[in-house]
N, C-alpha and C positions, 0 to 999 in steps of 0.2 A: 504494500500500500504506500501510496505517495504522501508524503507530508509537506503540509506547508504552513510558513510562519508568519503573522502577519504585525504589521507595525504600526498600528493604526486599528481608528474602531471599523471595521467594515462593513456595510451596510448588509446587511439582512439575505437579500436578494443575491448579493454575492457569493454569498456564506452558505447560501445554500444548493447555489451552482454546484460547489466545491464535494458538499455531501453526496449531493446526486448522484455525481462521479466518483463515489468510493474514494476519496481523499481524505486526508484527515487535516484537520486545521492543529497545530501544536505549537509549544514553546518550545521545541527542542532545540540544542545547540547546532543541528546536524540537517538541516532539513531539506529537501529537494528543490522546494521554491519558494520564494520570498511575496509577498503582497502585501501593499504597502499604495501611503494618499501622499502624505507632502511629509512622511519622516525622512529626517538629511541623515540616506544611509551614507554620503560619503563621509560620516563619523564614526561608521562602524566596520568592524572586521566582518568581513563575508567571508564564513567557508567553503572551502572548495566541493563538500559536498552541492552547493546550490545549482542547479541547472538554470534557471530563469527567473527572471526577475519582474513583477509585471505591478505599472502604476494605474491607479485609477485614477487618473484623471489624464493632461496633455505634456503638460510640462514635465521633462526628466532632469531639470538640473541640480535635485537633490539624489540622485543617483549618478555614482562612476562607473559611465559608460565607456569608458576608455579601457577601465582597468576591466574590466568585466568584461570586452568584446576580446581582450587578450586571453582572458583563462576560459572562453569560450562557452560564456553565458548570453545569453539571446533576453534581450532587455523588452518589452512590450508598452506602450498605452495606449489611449481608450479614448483614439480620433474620431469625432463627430457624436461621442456619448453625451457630452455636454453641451453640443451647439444650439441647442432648442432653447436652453437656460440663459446662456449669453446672448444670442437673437432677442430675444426677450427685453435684456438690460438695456442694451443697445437701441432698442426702439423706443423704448422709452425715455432712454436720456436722450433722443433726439428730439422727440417732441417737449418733454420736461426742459430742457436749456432752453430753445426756442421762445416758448413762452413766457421765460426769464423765471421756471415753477422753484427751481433750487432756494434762489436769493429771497423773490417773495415769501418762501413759506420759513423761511429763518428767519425774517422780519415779523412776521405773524408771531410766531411762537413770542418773540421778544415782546410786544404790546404788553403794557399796562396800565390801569387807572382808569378811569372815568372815560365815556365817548369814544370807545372803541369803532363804534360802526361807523358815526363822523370820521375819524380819522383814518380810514380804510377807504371809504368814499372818497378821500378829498387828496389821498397820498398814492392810491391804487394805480394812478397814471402813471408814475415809475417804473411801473414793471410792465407795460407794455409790451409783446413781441412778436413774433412772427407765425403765422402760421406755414407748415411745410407741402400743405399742397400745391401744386405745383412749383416748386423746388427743385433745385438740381443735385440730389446726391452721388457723391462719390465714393466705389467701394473700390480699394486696395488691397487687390489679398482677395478670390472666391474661390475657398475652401469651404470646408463643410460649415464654418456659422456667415462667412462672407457671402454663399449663397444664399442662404435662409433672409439673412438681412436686406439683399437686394430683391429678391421676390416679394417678401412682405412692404417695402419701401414703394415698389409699383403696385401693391393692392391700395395704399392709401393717398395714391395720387402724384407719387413723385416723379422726376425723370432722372431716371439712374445709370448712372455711366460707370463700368467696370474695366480695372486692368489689373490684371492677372497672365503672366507673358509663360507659367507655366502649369496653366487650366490643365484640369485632366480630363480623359473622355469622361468617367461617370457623373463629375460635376457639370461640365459643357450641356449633358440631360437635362438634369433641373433647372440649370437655368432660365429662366423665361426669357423669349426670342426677345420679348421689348426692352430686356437689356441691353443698352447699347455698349459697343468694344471699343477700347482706348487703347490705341494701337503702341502710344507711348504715355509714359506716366503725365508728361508734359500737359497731354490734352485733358486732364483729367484734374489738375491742378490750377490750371489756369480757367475751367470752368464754370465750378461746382459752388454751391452756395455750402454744403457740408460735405465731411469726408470722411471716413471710418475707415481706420485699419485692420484687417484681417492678414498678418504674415507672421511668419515664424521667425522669431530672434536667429538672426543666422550673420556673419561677416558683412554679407552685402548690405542686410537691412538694416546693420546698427545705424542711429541717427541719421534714417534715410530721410527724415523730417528734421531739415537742416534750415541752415538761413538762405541757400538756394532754392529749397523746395518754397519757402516761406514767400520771399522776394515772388515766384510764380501766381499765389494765389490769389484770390479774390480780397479784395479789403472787407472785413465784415465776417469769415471763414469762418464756419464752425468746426473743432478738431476734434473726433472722437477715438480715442486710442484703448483696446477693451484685447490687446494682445500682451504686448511686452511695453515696460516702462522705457527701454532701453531703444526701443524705435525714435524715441523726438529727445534731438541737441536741446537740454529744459535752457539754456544759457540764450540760444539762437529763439529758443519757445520765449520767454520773458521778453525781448526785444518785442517781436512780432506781439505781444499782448499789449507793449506798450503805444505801440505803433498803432493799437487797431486793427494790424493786418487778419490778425486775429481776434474773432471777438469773444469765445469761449473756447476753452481746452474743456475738456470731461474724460476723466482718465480714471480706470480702475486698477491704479496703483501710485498710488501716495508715498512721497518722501519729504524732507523736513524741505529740501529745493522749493518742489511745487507746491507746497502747504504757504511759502511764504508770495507766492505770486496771486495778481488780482484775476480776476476771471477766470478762476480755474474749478469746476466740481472734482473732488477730491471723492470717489467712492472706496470701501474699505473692501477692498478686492472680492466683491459680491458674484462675478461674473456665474461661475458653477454652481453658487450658495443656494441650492436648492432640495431638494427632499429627493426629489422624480433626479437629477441630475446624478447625486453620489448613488442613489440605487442604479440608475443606468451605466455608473460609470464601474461602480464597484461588477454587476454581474459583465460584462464587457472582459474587465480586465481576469476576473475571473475563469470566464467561457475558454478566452485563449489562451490561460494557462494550465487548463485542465488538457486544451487539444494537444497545446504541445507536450508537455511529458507522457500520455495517453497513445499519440501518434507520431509524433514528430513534427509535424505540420504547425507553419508559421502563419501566421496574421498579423498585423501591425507592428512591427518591431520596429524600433530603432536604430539596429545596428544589423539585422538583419533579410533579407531580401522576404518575400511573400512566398511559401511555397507549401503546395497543397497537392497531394497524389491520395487519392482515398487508400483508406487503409482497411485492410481486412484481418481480422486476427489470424484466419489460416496460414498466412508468411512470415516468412521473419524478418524486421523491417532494421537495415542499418541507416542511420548519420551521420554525416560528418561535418563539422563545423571547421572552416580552414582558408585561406588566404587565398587569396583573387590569384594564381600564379598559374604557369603555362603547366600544363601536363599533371595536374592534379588529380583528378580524373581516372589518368591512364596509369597512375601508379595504383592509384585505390583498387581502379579492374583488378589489376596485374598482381595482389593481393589475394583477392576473391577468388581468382581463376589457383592458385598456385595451393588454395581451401579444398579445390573442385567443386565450388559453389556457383552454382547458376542464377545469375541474375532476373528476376522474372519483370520489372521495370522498375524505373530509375528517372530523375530528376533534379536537374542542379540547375541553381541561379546566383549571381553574384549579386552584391552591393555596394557598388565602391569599392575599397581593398578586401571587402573581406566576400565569402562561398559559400555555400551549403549544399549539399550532396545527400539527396532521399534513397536509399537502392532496397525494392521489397528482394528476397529472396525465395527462390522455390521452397527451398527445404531450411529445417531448423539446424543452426549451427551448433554442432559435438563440443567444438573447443572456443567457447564465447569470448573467454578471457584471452587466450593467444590470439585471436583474429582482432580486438580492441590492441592489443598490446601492439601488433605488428603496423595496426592501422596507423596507431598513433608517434609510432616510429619517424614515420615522413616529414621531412619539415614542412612546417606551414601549417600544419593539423594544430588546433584547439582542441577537440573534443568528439569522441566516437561513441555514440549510443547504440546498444543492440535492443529493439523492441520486439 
């Protein structure tokens, strides 16, 4: 029986994925796979016994996926579990900024004394704002909540212009045709009366929300960032709030920076903060961690390519975890064959520098340990499972 340890309270729904599958949830020191929400395992020792690692939620940078894609652990999370929840926030802190709802209902709360309603009649003009029907929104980044967000933006009247230079087919589906394509970011900035980011902290996008992208936009811009805090230069952001260029940031991630700048909603990283959302996100990450030590078979990794060959219990299923390199492959065969083991199908994908190697087998192997031991002989090999 497979054990797994978890770090975090895990929702319900997850937890019972787990049972379903004859797994056992445990504290042991030893355990097969790890599950886990926002605990910073890179404070912990991870032993080698762990095969997989899998978060429930998007973000893995409290996980050492470095160290872990070395000792040939296959890291998972739980893309598009939570986009319904963030869509959600998202739409309403477009409409809520617009109609200046943040700053108004902090002033409300503050009223005291006598003639309240006079003074709500007579100061109410202050908050005037906008409405967003027909509006020009801008989405950056349509992934699983940057679609959600642009479909639902054109059910309530907007015109919504997307760029995303590396859409996939299954997202390109949902998308609705009245979406229109920004062929470069440019057009899309220079635009739009708002703009929401949907990208993942990566090299390219750090502080892709710079004083050039700024200098491009509309005076009056509304800024929604519900991804990474690390998308907008806050230095280059503060200028543009001074300037107007900007006229609200709304950012679901708060630092003492933008807590001291004017126009900014500061949310308390609510994006996923929901009930439906951890349960979605918890049985998700769950589901793929029961598949893969169960079959071998990958779904959402992050350090690992996607690979799926049905599995039957009648074979005996090898994998290998091991380095992007030339003739990998043909040593493993050359292994197999030297067994007199027949290979009945077989399946490899890379990801970057690193490979995976699915091979079912005819028959069940006599000498499981020597055939792991020889596999993992070859350079380049992480990790050889016999299922």
């Amino acid at each position: 029986m497979y054990q797994i340890r978890t770090y975090n309270s895990i929702a319900k729904r997850g937890l019972d994925v787990l049972t379903h599958e004859g797994i056992q949830v445990t504290h042991t020191d030893f355990p097969d796979a790890i599950l886990l929400r926002s605990y910073p395992l890179n404070d912990t020792t991870i032993p080698s016994s762990v095969l997989a690692v899998s978060r429930a939620g998007v973000g893995v940078n409290n996980i050492p996926v470095q160290e872990l894609t070395e000792n040939g652990v296959v890291v998972f999370n739980t893309p598009g579990a939570n986009a319904n929840a963030v869509k959600e926030l998202v739409v309403m802190s477009l409409i809520a900024s617009s109609r200046n709802l943040f700053r108004a209902v902090s002033w409300t709360e503050h009223l005291q004394g006598e003639n309240i309603e006079q003074i709500v009649e007579t100061r109410k003009k202050e908050f005037v704002g906008n409405e967003i029907y027909g509006k020009r929104l801008g989405v950056i980044g349509v992934g699983a909540i940057g679609v959600l967000v642009a479909n639902d933006a054109l059910s309530l009247g907007m015109d919504v212009v997307a760029y995303d230079p590396f859409i996939s087919v299954n997202t390109a589906w949902q998308l609705s045709r009245d979406v229109k394509r920004a062929h470069q970011i440019e057009e899309l900035l220079q635009t739009c009366d708002y703009i929401t980011l949907h990208v993942p902290y990566t090299d390219e996008t750090k502080e892709m929300m710079n004083e050039k992208a700024f200098m491009q936009m509309k005076s009056g811009v509304r800024l929604l960032n519900f991804s990474r805090g690390e998308l907008v230069n806050e230095t280059d952001l503060a200028l543009a709030l001074e300037q107007k260029k900007v006229a609200t940031y709304i950012t679901d991630f708060p630092n003492e920076r933008v807590l001291e700048l004017h126009n900014v909603v500061a949310i308390p990283h609510l994006g996923a903060s929901t009930q439906e959302s951890e349960e979605n996100c918890a049985f998700m990450a769950a589901k793929q961690l029961a598949q893969y030590l169960q079959t071998g078979n990958i779904q959402n990794s992050v350090n690992m390519p996607n690979v799926y060959l049905p599995y039957t219990r009648e074979n005996r299923r090898v994998t290998v975890f091991h380095q992007n390199i030339p003739n990998m492959v043909g040593q493993i065969t050359s292994i197999l064959a030297r067994f007199s083991i027949n290979i009945a199908d077989m399946m490899n994908r890379s990801k970057g520098l690193w490979a995976y190697t699915v091979m079912d087998l005819d028959d069940d192997v006599d000498n499981k340990g020597e055939l792991v031991h020889e596999i993992s002989k070859i350079v380049g090999v992480k990790r050889v499972r016999i299922i």
